[in-house]
Rosetta silent file (secondary structure, phi, psi, omega in degrees, C-alpha in Angstrom):
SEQUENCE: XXXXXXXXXXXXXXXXXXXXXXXXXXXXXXXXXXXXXXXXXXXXXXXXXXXXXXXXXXXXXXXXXXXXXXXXXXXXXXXXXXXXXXXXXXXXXXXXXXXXXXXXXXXXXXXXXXXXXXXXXXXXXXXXXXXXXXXXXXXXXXXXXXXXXXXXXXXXXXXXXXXXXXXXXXXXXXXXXXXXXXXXXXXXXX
SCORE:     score description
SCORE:     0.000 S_00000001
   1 L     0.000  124.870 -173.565  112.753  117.348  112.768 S_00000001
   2 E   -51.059  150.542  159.571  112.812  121.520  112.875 S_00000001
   3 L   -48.782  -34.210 -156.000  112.706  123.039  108.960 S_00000001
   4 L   -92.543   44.492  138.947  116.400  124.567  110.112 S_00000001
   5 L  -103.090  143.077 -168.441  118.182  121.265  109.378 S_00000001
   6 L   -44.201  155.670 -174.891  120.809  121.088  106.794 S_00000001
   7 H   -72.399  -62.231 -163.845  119.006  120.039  103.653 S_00000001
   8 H   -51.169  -31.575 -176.793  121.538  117.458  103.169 S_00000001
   9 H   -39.679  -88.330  165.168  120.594  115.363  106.055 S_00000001
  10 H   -11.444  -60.804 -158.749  117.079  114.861  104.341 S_00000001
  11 H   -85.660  -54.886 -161.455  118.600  114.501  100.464 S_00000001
  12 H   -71.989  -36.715 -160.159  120.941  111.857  101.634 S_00000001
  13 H   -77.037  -18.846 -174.482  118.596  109.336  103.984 S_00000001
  14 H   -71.372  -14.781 -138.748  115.685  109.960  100.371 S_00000001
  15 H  -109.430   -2.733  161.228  118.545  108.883   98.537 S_00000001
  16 H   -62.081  -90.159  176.360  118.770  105.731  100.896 S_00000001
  17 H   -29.024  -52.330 -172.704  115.287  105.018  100.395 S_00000001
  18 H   -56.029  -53.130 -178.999  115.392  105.757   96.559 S_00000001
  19 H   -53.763  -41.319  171.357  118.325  103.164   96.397 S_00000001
  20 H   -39.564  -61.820  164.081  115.812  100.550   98.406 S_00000001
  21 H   -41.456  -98.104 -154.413  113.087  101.537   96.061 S_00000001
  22 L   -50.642  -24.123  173.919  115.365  100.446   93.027 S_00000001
  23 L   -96.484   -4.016 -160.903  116.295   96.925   94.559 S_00000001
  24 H  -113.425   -9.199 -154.034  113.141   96.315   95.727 S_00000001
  25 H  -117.555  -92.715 -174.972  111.336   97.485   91.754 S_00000001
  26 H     0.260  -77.314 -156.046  114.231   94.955   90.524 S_00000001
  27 H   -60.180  -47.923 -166.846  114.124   92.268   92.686 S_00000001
  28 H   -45.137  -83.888 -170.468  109.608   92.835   91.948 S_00000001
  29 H   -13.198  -70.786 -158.997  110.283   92.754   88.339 S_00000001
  30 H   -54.113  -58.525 -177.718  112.457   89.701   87.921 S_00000001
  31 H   -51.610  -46.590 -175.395  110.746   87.968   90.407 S_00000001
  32 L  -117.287   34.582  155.442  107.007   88.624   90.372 S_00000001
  33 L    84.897   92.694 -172.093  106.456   87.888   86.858 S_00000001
  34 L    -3.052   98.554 -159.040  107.593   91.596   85.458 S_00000001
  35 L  -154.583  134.108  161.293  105.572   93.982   87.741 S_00000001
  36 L  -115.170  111.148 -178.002  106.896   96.992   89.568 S_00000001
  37 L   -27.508  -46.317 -163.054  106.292   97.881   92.986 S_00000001
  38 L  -106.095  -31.549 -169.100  107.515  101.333   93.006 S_00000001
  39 L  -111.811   85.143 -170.840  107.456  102.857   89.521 S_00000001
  40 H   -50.750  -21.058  151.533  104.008  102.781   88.377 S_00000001
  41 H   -59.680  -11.916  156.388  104.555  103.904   85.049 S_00000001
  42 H   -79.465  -65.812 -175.166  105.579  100.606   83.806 S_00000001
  43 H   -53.962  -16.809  130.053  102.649   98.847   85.189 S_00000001
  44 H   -12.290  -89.920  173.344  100.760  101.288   83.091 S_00000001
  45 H   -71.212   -5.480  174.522  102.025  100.589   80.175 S_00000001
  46 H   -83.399  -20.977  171.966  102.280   96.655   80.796 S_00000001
  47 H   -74.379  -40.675  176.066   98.502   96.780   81.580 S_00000001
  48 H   -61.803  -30.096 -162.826   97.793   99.137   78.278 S_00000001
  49 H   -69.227  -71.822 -149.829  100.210   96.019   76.754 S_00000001
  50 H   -79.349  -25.692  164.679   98.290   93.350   78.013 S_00000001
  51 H   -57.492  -35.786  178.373   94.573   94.687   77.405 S_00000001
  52 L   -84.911   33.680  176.458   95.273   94.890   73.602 S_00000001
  53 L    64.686   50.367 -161.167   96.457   91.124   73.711 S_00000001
  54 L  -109.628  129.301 -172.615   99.849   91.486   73.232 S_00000001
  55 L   -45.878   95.462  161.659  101.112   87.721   74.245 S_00000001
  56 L   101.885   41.904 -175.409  102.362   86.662   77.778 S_00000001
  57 L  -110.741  147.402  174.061  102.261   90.331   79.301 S_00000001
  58 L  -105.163  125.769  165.404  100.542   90.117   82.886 S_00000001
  59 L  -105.093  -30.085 -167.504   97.764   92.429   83.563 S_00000001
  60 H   -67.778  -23.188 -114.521   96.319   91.250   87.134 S_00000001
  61 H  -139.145  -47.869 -145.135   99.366   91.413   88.781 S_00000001
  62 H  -106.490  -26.190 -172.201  100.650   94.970   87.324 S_00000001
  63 H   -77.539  -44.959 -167.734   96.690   96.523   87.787 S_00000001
  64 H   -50.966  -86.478  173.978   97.293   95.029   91.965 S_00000001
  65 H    48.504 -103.933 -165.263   99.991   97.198   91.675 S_00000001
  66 H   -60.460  -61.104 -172.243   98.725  100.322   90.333 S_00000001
  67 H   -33.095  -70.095 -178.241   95.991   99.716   93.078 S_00000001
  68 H   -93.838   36.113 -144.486   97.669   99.216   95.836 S_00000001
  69 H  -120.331  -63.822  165.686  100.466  101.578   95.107 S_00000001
  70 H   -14.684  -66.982 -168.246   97.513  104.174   94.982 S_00000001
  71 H   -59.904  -52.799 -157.572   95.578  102.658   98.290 S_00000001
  72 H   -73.082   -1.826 -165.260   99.083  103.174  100.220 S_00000001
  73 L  -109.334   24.246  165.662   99.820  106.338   99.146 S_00000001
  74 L  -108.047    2.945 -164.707   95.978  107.757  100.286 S_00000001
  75 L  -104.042 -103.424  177.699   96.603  105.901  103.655 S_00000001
  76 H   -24.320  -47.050  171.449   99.307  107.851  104.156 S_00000001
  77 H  -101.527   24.011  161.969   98.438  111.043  103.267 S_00000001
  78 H   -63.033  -44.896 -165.826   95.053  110.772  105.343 S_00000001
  79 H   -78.481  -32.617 -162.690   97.723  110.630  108.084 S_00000001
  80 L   -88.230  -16.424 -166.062  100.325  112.951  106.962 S_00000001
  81 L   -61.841  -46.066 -151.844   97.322  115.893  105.905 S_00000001
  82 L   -97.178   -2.964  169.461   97.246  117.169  109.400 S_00000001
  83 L   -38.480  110.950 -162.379  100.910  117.499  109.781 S_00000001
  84 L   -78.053 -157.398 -161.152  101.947  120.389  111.086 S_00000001
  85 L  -118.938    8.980  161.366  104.116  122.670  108.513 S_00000001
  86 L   -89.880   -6.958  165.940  106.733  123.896  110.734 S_00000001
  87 E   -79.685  131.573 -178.476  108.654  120.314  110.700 S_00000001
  88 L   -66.168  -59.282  157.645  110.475  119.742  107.700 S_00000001
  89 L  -118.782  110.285  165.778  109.397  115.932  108.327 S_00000001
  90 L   -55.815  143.354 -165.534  106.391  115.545  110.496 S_00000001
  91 H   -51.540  -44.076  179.386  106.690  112.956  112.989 S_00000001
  92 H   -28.892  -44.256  158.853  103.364  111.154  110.947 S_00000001
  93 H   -15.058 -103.866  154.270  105.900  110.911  108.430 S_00000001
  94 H   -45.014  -26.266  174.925  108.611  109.437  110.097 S_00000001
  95 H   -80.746  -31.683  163.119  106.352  106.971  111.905 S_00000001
  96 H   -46.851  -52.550  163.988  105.229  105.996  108.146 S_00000001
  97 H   -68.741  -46.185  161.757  108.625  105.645  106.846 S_00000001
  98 H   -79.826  -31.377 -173.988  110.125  103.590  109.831 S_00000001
  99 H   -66.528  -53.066  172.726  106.905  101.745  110.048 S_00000001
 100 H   -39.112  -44.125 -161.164  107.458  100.641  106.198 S_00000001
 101 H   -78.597  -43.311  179.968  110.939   99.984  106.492 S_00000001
 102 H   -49.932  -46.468  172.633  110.127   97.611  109.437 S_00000001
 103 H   -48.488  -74.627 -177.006  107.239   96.202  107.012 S_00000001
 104 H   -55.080  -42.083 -149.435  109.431   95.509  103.885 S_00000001
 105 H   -70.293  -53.693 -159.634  112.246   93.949  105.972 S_00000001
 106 H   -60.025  -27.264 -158.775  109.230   91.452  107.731 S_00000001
 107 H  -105.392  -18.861  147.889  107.931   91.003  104.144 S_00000001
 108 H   -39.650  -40.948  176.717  111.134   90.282  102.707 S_00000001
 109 H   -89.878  -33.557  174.411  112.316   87.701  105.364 S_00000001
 110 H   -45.844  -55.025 -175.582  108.432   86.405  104.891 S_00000001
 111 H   -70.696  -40.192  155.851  108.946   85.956  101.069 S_00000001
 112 H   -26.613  -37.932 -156.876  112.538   83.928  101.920 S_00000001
 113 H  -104.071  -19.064  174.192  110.794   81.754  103.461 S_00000001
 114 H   -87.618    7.731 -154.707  108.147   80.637  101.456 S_00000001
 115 L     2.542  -61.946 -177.289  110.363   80.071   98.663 S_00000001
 116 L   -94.428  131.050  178.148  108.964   78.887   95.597 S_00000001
 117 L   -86.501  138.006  170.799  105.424   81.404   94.981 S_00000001
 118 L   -82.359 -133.631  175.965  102.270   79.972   93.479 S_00000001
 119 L  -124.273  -17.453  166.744  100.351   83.128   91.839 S_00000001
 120 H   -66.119  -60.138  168.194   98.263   83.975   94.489 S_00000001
 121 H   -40.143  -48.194 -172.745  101.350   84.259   97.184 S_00000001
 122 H   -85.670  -55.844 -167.483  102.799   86.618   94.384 S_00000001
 123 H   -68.277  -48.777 -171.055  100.063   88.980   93.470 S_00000001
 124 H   -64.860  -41.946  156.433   99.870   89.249   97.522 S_00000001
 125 H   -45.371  -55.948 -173.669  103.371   90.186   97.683 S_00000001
 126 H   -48.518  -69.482 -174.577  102.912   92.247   94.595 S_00000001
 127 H   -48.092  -30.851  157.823  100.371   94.181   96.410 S_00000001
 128 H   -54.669  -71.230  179.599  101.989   94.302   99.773 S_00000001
 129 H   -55.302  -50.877 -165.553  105.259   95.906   98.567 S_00000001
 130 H   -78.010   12.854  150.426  103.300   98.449   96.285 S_00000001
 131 H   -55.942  -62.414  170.076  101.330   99.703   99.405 S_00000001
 132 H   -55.099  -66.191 -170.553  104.363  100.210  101.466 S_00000001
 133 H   -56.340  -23.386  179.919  106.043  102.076   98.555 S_00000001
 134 H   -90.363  -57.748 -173.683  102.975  104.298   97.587 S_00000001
 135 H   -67.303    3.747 -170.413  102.675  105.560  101.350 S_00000001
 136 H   -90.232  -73.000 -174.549  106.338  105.601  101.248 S_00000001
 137 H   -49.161  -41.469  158.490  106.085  107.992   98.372 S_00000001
 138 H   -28.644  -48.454 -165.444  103.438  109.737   99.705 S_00000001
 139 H   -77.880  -40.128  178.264  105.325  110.314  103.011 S_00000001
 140 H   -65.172  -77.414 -161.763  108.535  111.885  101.167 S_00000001
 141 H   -24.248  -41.772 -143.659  106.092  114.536   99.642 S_00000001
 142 H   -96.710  -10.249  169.193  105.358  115.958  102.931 S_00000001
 143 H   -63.094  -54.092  168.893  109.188  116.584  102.995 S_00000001
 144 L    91.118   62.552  171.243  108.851  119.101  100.205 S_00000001
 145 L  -126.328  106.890 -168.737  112.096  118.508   98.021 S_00000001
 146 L  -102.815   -4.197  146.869  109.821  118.141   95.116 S_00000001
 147 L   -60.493    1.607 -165.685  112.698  117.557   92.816 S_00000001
 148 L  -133.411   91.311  163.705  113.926  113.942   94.712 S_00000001
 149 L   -73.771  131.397  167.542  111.348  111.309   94.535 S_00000001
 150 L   -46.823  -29.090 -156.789  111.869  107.705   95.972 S_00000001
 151 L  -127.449  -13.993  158.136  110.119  106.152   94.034 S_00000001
 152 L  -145.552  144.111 -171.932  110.681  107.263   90.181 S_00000001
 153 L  -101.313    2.527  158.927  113.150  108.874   88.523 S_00000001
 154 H   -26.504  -90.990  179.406  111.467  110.503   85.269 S_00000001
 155 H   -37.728  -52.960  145.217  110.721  113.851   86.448 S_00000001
 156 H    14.311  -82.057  179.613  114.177  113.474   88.187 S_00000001
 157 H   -72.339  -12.174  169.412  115.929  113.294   84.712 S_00000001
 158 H   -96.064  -10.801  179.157  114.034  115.714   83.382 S_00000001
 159 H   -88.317  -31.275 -165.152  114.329  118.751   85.696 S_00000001
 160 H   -73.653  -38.386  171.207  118.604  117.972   85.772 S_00000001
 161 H   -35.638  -50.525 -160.934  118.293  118.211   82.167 S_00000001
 162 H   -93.330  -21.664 -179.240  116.559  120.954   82.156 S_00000001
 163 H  -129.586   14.800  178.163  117.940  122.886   84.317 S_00000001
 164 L   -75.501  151.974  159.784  121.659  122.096   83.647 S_00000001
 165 L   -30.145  -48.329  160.074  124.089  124.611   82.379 S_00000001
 166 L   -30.107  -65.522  174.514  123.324  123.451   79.053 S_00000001
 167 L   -50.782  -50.173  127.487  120.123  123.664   78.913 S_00000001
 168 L   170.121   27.025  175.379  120.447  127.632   80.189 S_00000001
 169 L   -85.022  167.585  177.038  119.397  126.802   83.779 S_00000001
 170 L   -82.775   -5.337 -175.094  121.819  127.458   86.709 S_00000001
 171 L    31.775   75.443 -160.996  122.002  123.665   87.517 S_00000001
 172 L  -117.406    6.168  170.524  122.209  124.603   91.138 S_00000001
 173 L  -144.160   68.965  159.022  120.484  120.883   92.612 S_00000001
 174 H   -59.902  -52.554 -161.603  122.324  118.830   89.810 S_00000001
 175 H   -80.749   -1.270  169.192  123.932  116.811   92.504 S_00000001
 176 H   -80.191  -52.900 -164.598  120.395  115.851   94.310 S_00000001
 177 H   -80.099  -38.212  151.264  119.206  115.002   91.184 S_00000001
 178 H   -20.287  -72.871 -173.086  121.664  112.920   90.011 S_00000001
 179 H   -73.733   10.576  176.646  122.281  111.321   92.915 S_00000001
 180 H  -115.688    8.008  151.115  118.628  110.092   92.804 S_00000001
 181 H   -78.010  -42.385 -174.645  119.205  108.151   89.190 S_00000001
 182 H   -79.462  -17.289 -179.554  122.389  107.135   90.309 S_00000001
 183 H   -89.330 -107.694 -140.099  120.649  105.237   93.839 S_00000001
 184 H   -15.643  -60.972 -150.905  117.818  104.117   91.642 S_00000001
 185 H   -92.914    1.108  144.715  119.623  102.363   89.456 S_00000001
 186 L   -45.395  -53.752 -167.356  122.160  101.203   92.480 S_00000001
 187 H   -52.625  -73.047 -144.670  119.041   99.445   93.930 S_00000001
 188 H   -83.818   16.178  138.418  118.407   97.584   90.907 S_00000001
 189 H  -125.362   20.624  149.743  121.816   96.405   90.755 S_00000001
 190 L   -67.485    0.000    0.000  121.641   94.772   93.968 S_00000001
């Protein structure tokens, strides 16, 4: 895709993915014994939780995580480094991002099917999603909107803060940022 495409195109399909992210960091949570796929800064602090003994907090399962959240998003940008820099999204990207989407759907209809998970089944899942989602994240970067992330919304809330009217900023990409808190937490109430 040329650099000369409206902006919006881009900010709306991240804010698809972002929305994705947030159902899929939900569904992880609830599901896979409170572990997040996408937003690694929980899984941080649930590991920092669980090393000082703090009772029934899961560390293996929040460390796969952090791991393979990591591994996918150096996979990805092995591929994406050579990208060239007049595409706005290099195809390496885009073959990253549709391959992933294709991935989650397969691992999603996989996990249907096994229905009830032992802990093994689960940690593999665990690990599996946060792969896709760190080369997912990875993949966005090469996009350069360095204000919309997919995969956490921290920074997110802190540049619209910050750069709101209020604040004294010009709040001139309020409604990107916004609109990537408001799909986050859409996801997670699918």
């Amino acid at each position: 895709m040329p650099r000369n495409w409206p902006e919006g195109a881009y900010v709306a399909a991240l804010l698809v993915l972002t929305t994705a992210t947030g159902a899929i960091d939900g569904v992880s949570y609830l599901a896979l014994d409170r572990v997040f796929t996408g937003n690694m800064t929980g899984n941080v602090i649930f590991i920092g939780f669980g090393l000082v003994g703090v009772a029934g907090v899961p560390v293996l399962n929040n460390a796969v995580a952090l791991l393979a959240f990591m591994a996918g998003a150096v996979i990805a940008s092995r591929i994406t480094c050579r990208a060239p820099t007049d595409l706005r999204l290099p195809r390496s990207a885009a073959w990253i991002l549709v391959v992933n989407t294709l991935l989650t759907f397969a691992l999603a209809g996989a996990w249907s099917a096994v229905g009830t998970l032992d802990t093994g089944v689960m940690i593999a899942i665990t690990g599996l999603f946060s792969l896709l989602l760190g080369a997912q994240a990875a993949a966005v970067r090469s996009i350069g909107l360095s204000d919309l992330s997919t995969v956490v919304v921290t920074m997110t809330a802190v540049n619209l803060s910050s750069d709101s009217r209020v604040a004294g900023g010009t709040g001139a990409a309020w409604r990107r940022r916004f609109g990537a808190i408001a799909a986050m937490a859409t996801g997670a109430l699918v």
